[in-house]
C-alpha positions in Angstrom: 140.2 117.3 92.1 138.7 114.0 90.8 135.4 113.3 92.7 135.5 109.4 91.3 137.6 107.3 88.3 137.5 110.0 84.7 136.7 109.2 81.5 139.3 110.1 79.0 137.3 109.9 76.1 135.5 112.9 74.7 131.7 113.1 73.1 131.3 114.7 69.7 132.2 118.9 70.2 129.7 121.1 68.6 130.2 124.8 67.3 127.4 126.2 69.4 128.1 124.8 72.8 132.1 126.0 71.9 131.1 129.2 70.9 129.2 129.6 74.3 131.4 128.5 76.0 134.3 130.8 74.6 132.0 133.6 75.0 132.4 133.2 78.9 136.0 132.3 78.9 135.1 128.8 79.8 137.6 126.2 77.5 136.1 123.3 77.4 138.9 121.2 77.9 139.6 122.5 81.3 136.0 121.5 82.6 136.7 118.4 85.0 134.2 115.3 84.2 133.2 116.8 81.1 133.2 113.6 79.3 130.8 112.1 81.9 129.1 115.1 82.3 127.9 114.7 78.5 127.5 111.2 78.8 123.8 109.7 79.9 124.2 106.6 82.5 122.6 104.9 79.6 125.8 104.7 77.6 127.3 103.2 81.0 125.9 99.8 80.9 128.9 97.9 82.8 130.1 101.0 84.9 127.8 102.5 87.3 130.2 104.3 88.8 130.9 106.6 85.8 126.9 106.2 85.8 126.2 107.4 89.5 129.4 110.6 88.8 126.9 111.9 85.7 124.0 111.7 87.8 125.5 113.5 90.7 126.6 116.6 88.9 122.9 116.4 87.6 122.1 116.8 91.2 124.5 119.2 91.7 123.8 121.2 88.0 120.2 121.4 89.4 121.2 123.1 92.6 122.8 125.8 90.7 120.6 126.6 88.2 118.1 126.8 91.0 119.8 129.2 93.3 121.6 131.1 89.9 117.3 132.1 88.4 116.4 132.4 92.4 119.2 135.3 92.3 118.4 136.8 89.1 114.5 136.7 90.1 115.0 138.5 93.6 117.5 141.3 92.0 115.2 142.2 89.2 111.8 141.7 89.9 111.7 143.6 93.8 108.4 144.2 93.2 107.2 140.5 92.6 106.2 138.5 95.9 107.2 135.1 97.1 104.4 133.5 95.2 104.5 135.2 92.1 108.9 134.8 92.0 107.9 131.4 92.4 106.1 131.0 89.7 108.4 132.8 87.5 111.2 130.3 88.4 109.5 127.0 88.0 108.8 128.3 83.9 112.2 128.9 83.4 114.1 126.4 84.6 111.2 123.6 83.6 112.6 120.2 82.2 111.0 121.5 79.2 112.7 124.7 78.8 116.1 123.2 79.8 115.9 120.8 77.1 114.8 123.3 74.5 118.1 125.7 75.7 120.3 122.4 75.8 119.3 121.6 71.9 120.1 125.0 71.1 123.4 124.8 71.8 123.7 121.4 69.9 123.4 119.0 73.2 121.5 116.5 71.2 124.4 116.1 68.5 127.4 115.7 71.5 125.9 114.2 74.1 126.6 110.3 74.8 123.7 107.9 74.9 123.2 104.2 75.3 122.3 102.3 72.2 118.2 101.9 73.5 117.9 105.2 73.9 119.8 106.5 70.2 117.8 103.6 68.8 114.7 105.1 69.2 115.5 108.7 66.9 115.5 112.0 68.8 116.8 111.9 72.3 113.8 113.0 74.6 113.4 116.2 76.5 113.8 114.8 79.7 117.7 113.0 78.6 118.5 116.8 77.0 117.8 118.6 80.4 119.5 116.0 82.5 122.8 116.7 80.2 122.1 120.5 80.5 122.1 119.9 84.1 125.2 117.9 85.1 126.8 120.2 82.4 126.5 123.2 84.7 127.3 121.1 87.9 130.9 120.1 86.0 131.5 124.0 85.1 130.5 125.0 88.8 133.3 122.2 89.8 135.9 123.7 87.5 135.3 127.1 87.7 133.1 127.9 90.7 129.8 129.8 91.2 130.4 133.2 89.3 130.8 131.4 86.0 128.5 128.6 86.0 125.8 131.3 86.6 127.1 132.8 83.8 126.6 130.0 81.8 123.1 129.5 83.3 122.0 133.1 82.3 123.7 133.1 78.7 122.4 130.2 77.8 118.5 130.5 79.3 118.6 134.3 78.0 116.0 133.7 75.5 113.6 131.5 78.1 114.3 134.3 80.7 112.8 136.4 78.4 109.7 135.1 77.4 108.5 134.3 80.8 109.2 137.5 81.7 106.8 139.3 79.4 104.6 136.8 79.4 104.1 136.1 83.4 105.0 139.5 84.4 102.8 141.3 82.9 100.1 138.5 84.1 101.1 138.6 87.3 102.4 141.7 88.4 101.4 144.1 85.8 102.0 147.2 88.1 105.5 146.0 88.6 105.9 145.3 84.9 104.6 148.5 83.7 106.8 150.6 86.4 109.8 148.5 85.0 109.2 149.5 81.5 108.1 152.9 81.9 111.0 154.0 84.1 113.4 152.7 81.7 111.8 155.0 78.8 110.6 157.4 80.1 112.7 157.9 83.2 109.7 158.0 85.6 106.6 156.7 86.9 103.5 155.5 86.3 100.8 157.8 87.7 97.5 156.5 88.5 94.2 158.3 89.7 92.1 156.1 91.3 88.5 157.3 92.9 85.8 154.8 95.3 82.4 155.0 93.6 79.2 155.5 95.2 78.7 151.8 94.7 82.2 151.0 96.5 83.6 149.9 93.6 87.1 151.8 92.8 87.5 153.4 89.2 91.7 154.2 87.8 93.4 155.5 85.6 96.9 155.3 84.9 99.2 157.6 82.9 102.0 157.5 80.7 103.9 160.6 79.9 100.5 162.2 80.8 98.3 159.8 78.8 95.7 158.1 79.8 96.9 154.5 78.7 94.8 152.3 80.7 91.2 152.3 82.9 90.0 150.1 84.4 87.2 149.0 87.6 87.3 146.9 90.0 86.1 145.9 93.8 89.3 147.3 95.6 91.7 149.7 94.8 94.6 147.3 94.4 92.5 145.7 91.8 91.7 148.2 89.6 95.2 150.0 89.4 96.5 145.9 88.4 93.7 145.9 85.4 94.5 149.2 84.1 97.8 148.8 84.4 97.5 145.2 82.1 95.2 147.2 79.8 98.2 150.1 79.7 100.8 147.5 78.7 98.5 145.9 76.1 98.9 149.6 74.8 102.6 149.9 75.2 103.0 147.0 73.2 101.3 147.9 70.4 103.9 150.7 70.3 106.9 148.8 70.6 107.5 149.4 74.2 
């Protein structure tokens, strides 16, 4: 279904965005817009229609990325809150992070730009993430939901998994540390956790019944969180 008038005319193909995109069955031949959907509206000078088509499967590219991390946040993290599953999503799918995922995959050497903006070297992190995102919105057009997401995941893998140890264990560090040790060890974290006579609360948390982290603090909730983040501190020094 064409949305508006098609380019016929094809960027520069890459190996690493054609392996990727083999890797999910998507041929990239079959992605409707894809010319325009690697062409920036800068390389459009006379045609702002072909301009205005990139820059609404941007819009649209966004929208998917958006709800695809949303998703993958709320499945995996249950323990996370609103705030902190916010948090978690605006680091992953930041301009900066969809620009370092799009050059990756060799966006910088296919992608269409507009003589001012080649001129000036290395194409800028903002152009990069823009591509990245009308990419996905032509994918989600061709091949619906269910495999742009896959595209979305594959491709941020490596940014999904630094926030993750990063913020998580920042953030929610009880979550983190139930996460990890249930998928080791098969159970949970046990933590001890007593009021002293100075209302302040004193835990402990163990591991395979060691003590891996202790910690005080002026409520209960608090102290369990910094003993679980000194517990992880531990794990990772083993490899966890």
């Amino acid at each position: 279904m064409n949305l508006e008038l098609e380019d016929n005319s094809m960027p520069g193909k890459n190996r690493a965005l054609l392996h990727l995109l083999s890797q999910l069955k998507i041929k990239m031949g079959d992605i409707e817009h894809i010319s325009i959907a690697l062409t920036h509206p800068s390389y459009y000078v006379d045609d702002r229609v072909k301009a205005r088509l990139n820059q609404r499967l941007e819009f649209l590219g966004d929208a998917v990325i958006d709800l695809t991390i949303s998703e993958y946040l709320f499945r995996h993290y249950p323990e996370a809150d609103e705030g902190t599953l916010t948090i978690l999503k605006s680091n992953i799918v930041s301009k900066t992070k969809l620009a370092r995922c799009g050059r990756k995959i060799g966006l910088e050497d296919t992608i269409r730009v507009g003589k001012s903006v080649r001129s000036k070297g290395r194409i800028n992190d903002r152009i990069i993430a823009q591509i990245f995102e009308s990419l996905t919105g032509a994918i989600f057009l061709s091949y619906g939901l269910g495999k742009a997401s896959d595209y979305v995941l594959y491709s941020l893998k490596d940014e999904i998994a630094q926030v993750r140890n990063k913020c998580l264990a920042e953030l929610e560090p009880r979550g983190t540390l139930q996460m990890l040790v249930e998928r080791k060890y098969g159970e949970k974290p046990k933590y001890i956790t007593v009021k002293t006579d100075d209302n302040m609360f004193i835990s402990e948390v163990f591991v395979a019944d060691r003590c891996m982290g202790k910690a005080r603090g002026n409520s209960k909730k608090e102290a369990e969180k910094l003993a679980a983040k000194e517990a992880l501190t531990k794990l990772s020094y083993e490899g966890l």
